[in-house]
C-alpha positions, -999 to +999 in steps of 0.1 A: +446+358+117+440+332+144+407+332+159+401+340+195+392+313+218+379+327+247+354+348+221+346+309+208+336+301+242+313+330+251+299+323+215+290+289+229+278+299+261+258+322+246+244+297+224+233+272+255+218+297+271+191+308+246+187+274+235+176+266+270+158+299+274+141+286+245+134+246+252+131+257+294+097+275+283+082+250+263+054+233+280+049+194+279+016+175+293+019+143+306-004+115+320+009+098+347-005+074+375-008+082+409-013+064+437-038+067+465-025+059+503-057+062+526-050+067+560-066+075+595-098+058+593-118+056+624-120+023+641-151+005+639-162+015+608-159-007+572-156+008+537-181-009+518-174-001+480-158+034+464-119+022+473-093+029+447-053+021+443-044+048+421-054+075+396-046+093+368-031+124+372-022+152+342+011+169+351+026+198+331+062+209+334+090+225+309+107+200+282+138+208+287+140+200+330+160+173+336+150+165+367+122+135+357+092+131+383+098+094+404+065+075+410+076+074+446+069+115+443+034+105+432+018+099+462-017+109+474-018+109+512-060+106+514-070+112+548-102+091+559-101+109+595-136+124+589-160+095+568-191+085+588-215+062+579-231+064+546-223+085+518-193+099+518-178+126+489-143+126+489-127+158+463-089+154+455-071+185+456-036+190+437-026+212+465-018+174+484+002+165+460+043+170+466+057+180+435+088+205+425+073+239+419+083+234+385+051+212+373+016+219+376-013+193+379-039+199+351-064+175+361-070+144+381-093+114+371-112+108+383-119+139+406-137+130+436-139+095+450-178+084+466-170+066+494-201+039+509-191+035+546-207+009+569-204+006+610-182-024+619-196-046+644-182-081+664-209-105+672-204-140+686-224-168+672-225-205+673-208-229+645-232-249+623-214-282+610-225-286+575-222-324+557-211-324+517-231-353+519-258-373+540-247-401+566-243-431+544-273-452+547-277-477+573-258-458+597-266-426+621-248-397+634-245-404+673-231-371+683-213-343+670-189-321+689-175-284+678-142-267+692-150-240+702-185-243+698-185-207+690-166-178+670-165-139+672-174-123+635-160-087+628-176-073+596-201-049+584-236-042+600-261-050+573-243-086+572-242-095+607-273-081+622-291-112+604-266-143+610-277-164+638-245-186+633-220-197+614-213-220+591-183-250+581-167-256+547-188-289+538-173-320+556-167-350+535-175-386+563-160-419+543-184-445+537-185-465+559-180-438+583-157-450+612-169-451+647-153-416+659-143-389+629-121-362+639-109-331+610-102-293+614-127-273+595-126-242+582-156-216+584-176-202+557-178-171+564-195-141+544-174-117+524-159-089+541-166-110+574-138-119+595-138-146+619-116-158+650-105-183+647-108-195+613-110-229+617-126-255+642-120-290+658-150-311+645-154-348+656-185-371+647-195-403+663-212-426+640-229-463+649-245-488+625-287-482+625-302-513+637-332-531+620-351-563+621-358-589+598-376-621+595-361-652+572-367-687+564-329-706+572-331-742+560-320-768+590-282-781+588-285-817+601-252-831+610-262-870+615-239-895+639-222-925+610-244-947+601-273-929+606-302-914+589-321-882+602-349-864+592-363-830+600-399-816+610-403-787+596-371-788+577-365-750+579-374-725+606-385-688+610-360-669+623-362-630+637-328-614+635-318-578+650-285-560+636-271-532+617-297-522+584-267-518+563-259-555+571-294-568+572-304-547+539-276-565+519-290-593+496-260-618+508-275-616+547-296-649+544-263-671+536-247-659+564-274-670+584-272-708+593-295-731+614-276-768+628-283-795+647-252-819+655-264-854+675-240-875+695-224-901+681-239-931+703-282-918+694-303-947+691-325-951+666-364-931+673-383-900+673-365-869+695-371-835+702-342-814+701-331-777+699-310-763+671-280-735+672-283-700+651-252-685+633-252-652+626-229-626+619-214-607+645-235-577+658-265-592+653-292-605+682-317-633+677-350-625+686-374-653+678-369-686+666-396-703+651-405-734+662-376-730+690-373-770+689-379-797+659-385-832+654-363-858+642-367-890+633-334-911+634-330-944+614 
């Protein structure tokens, strides 16, 4: 007897039906993460600490749904239309959250989000330009210009009710600083502190300090040929003005030199002549001591 097909296929039909009568009831549980979209804050105020991406969300749904939840379904639409300064309690509600009818959310972690919200405030203060080092020694700072010599800050209240300026990323001068130093600098703002512009022209004039000192510079006598000269004294005092780093460095005193050069055609005898002072450029002679000397010339 040959079987009946079209009682084969109601057999089957039959059989995929209670098998998803069956499976379609069975319940699954299933952690998934959600994420948090926040939206509709009022202007002028800062959300201090309390901010999440995303949670954790427990959805429930039948096994045998093919239809598979997409994380671009899971999607929590917070609206921040209504914080105020301070405190602010935040509850999540699984009524916000578009999913098929099919699936039920258990339970969200966490719950509630504590929000600490802060009034944002713009303030305009001066820059400060800070040094990663001092000026090299021997030299000073002759002027200092900042553009623009001030910023506009946009951050929370409790950070800029107390700044009186603001500050640069340290500056780094070379040694020996050049006469005029120019570099864009950025500021050093405080967290959560925004400032406009970022940066700023700095330029720095620098000059040598000037100091004195007082050497003994032994007397360079160039004598005619054929002659014989002596000295009285045979060194002299000498006051010099010039750069400190310059006059500070132990190698200054040979770079000082006292001569006297006598024409060729001198006659024998005592004379009373005046002697010339080398010095390195950038420095001034103050006082010579004695400003003439003897010679005796054999």
């Amino acid at each position: 007897m040959k079987p009946n097909w079209q009682y084969l296929l109601l057999a089957f039909a039959m059989a995929v039906f209670c098998w998803y009568l069956v499976t379609g009831r069975e319940k699954v549980d299933t952690w998934m993460a959600m994420r948090v979209e926040m939206t509709g804050a009022p202007e002028g105020l800062y959300i201090k600490s309390g901010m999440v991406g995303s949670v954790d969300v427990l959805v429930r749904g039948p096994r045998g749904v093919a239809r598979r939840i997409e994380d671009s379904q899971l999607v929590y639409n917070l609206n921040l239309g209504r914080i105020a300064p301070g405190k602010n309690l935040i509850v999540f509600d699984a009524k916000n959250i578009p999913l098929p009818k099919v699936y039920e959310v258990v339970e969200i972690r966490p719950s509630r989000l504590e929000l600490e919200v802060e009034k944002r405030t713009v303030k305009t203060v001066p820059v400060k330009v800070v040094l990663r080092s001092p000026v090299p020694e021997g030299y000073s700072m002759t002027g200092v210009r900042v553009t623009p010599e001030s910023v506009r800050l946009t951050g929370p209240s409790s950070k800029l009710d107390g700044m009186t300026q603001v500050r640069t990323q340290p500056v780094t001068v070379p040694s020996p600083p050049p006469g005029r130093f120019e570099e864009r600098v950025a500021l050093d703002a405080p967290d959560d502190v925004d400032a406009s512009p970022v940066a700023v022209d700095v330029s720095m004039g620098f000059a040598g300090r000037e100091s004195e000192v007082t050497l003994r510079a032994p007397l360079t006598l160039v004598p005619p040929k054929g002659r014989e000269i002596t000295a009285s004294p045979a060194a002299v005092t000498l006051r010099i003005k010039g750069p400190a780093a310059l006059l500070s460095d132990k190698a200054f005193a040979g770079l000082v030199e006292a001569s006297l050069e006598l024409k060729p055609e001198i006659e024998p005898g005592k004379y009373v002549a005046s002697y010339r002072v080398k010095m390195p450029q950038g420095c001034e002679l103050i006082e010579a001591k004695p400003e003439k000397v003897t010679l005796t010339v054999k």
